[in-house]
N, C-alpha and C positions, 0 to 999 in steps of 0.2 A: 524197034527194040522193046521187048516185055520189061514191064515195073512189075517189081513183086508189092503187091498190098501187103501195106504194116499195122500191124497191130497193136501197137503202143501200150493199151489197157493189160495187154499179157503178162506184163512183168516189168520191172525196173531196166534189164538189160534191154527192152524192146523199146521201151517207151526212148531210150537214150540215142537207140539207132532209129527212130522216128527223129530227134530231134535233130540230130546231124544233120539227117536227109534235107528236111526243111529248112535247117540254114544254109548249106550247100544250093540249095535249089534259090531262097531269094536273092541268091547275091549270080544268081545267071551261070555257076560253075556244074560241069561234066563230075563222074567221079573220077576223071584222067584229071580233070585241072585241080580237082582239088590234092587227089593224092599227090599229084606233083609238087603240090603246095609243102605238103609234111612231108614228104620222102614215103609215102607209101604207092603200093600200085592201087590200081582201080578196084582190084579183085580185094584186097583188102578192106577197101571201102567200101564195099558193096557187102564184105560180109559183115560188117561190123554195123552196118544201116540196116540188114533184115533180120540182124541180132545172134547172126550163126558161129561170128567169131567176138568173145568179149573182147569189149577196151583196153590196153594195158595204160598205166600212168603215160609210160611216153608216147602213146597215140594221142593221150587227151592234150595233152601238152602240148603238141605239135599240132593238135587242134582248136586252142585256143591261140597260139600266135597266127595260124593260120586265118584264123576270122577276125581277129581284132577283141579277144574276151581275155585274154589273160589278165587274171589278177582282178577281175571283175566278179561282183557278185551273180551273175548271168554265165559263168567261167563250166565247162564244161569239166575241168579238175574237180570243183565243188561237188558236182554232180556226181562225178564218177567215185569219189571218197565216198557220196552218202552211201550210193548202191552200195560198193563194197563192205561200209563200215555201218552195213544195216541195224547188226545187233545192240549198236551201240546208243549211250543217250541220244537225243534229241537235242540238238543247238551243237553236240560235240564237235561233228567232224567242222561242221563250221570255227570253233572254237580252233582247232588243230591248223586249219590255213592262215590264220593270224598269228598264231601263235610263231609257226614257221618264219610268218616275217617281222618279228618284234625287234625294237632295237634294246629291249631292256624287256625283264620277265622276271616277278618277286610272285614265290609262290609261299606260301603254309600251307600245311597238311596235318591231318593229325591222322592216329592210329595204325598210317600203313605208311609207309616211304612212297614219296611222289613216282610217277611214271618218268620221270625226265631221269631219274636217279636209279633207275630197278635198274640190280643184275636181272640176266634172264634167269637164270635160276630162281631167284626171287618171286619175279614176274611170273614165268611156271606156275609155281608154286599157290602162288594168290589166285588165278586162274582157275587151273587146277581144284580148289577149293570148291569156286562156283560150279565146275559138271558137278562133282559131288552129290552139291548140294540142289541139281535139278535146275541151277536157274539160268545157268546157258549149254551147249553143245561143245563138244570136243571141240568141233570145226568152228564154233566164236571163241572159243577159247584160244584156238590158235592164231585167229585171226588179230588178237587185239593184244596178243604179245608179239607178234608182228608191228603192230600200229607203232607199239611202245619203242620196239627198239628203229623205225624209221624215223620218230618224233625226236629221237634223242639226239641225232643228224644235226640238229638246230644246234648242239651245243660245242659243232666244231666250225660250222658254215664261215664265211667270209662276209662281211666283216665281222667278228665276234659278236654276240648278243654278251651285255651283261647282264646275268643271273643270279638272283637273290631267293636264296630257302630259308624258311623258319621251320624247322619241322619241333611239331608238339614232342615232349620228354616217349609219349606213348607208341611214336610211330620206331622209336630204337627199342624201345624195352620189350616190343609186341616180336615175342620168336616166330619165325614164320619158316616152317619144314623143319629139315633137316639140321643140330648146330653149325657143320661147315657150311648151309647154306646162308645162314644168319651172319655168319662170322666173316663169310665173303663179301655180302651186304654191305657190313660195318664198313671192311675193308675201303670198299669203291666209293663209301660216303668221304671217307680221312680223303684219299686220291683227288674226289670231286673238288673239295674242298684248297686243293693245293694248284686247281688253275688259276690261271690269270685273270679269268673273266668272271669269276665265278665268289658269294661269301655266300656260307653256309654258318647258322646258328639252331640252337637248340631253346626252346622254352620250356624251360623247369615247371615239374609239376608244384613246385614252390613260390611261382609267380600267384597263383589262385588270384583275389579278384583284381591286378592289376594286368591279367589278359585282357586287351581291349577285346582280341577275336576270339572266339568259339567254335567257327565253321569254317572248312580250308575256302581259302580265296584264293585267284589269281589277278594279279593285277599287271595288263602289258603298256607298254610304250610304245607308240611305233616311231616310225622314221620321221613323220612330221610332227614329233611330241603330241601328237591326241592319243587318249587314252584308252583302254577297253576296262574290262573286269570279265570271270569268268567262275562263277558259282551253280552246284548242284543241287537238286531235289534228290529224291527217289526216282523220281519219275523223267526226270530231264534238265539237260542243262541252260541255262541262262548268260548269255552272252550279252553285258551292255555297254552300248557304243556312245554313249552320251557320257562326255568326259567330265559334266558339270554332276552327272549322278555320281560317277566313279572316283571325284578329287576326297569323299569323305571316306571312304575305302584306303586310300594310299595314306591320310593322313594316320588312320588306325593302323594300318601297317609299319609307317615309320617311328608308329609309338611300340609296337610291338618287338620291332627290332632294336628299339633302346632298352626294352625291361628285357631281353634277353640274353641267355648266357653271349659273349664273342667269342670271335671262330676260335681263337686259340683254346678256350676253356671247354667251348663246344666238343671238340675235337680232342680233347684229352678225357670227357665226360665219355665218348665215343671208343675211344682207345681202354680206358678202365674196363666199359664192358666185354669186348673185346678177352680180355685178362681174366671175366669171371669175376672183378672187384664191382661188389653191391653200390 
């Protein structure tokens, strides 16, 4: 039987079906035993190892239960989010599989409405923005209003995450498109705000210096209460897993969510504009 020589250095999609191959091949499996393994055929596998047919999610998926990598940093998902989610920071897509499995997830944001909360329109729109302005492609543009609306997935999942937003006075007041686009926005923040699982508040440009934050943060929880954080540069984002860095983080947060408007006042601060009242 001919083996086709891989070329890994080719590209992201090559180097991914190098990788397969190789783990397939140390653990002593055919590509019949492994497809059997995920429910695919052989022909499948084999195109996906010399790189002729991409990955989709549930191939990878099926290929990490298959090997023993699911939910691992070594997890063959990771990999295939980065390929895909190339355009994007650095540390994100890694940020985005955690985030998926948070038991708890308190974000701020300031100037835009967070990604967990964009209508697509919105989303669009913000996008949209950057081809514009030359700093990504149509085709990253569509990709990561994509991302947005499959990250938002997290916020119906079983068992509920509880979700906590502060968003800065700036990320409502900042029109973005169209007014009915804005106005739909507002809309789905009041909605958000009315799940179960979910408090949403506003911080008034009238707090000034008794904002502990300045800079959106993310702060997650997971299932065994250790903690992450989840903060940006320009240049890339920063994920940190050492929950003894991350406790001074949560505490500024829970001082931020006391100086801040509550959801009831939030939400009527939200509804005013809404009305066009200053």
């Amino acid at each position: 039987m001919n083996v086709k020589e891989l070329h890994p250095d080719s590209g992201p999609q090559a180097a991914f079906g190098a990788r397969l191959r190789s783990s397939r091949e140390k653990r002593g499996w055919t590509q019949d035993e492994l497809g059997g393994r995920m429910g695919y055929s052989s022909v499948h596998i084999s195109a996906v190892e010399t790189g002729r047919k991409p990955p989709t999610l549930r191939f990878v998926r099926s290929a990490d239960r298959a090997l023993g990598l699911e939910g691992t940093a070594d997890s063959f998902e990771r990999e295939w989010r980065e390929i895909r989610h190339g355009s994007l920071l650095e540390g994100f897509p890694e940020y985005v599989g955690h985030e998926a499995r948070a038991a708890e997830i308190r974000l701020y944001e300031v100037g835009v409405i967070h990604g967990l909360l964009q209508t697509v329109e919105y989303a669009t729109t913000l996008e949209e923005s950057g081809v514009k302005r030359g700093a990504i492609t149509p085709d990253q543009a569509s990709e990561r209003v994509t991302l947005i609306l499959e990250r938002q997935t997290v916020l119906a999942r079983q068992p509920l995450p509880l979700v906590f937003v502060v968003l800065d006075e700036s990320c409502i007041r900042r029109p973005m498109g169209e007014p009915a686009i804005m106005d739909a926005q507002l809309k789905h923040l009041i909605e958000f705000a009315e799940r179960p699982n979910t408090v949403l508040q506003v911080a008034p440009f009238d707090m000034g210096a008794r904002r502990p934050l300045t800079l959106p943060i993310t702060v997650l929880t997971m299932h065994d209460r250790s903690l992450m954080s989840y903060a940006e540069s320009a240049q890339r984002g920063h994920l940190e897993r050492d929950s003894k860095s991350v406790l001074p983080m949560l505490t500024a947060y829970h001082q931020l969510q006391a100086e801040a408007l509550s959801q009831a006042a939030s939400v009527a601060m939200i509804e005013q504009l809404r009305k066009g009242i200053p």
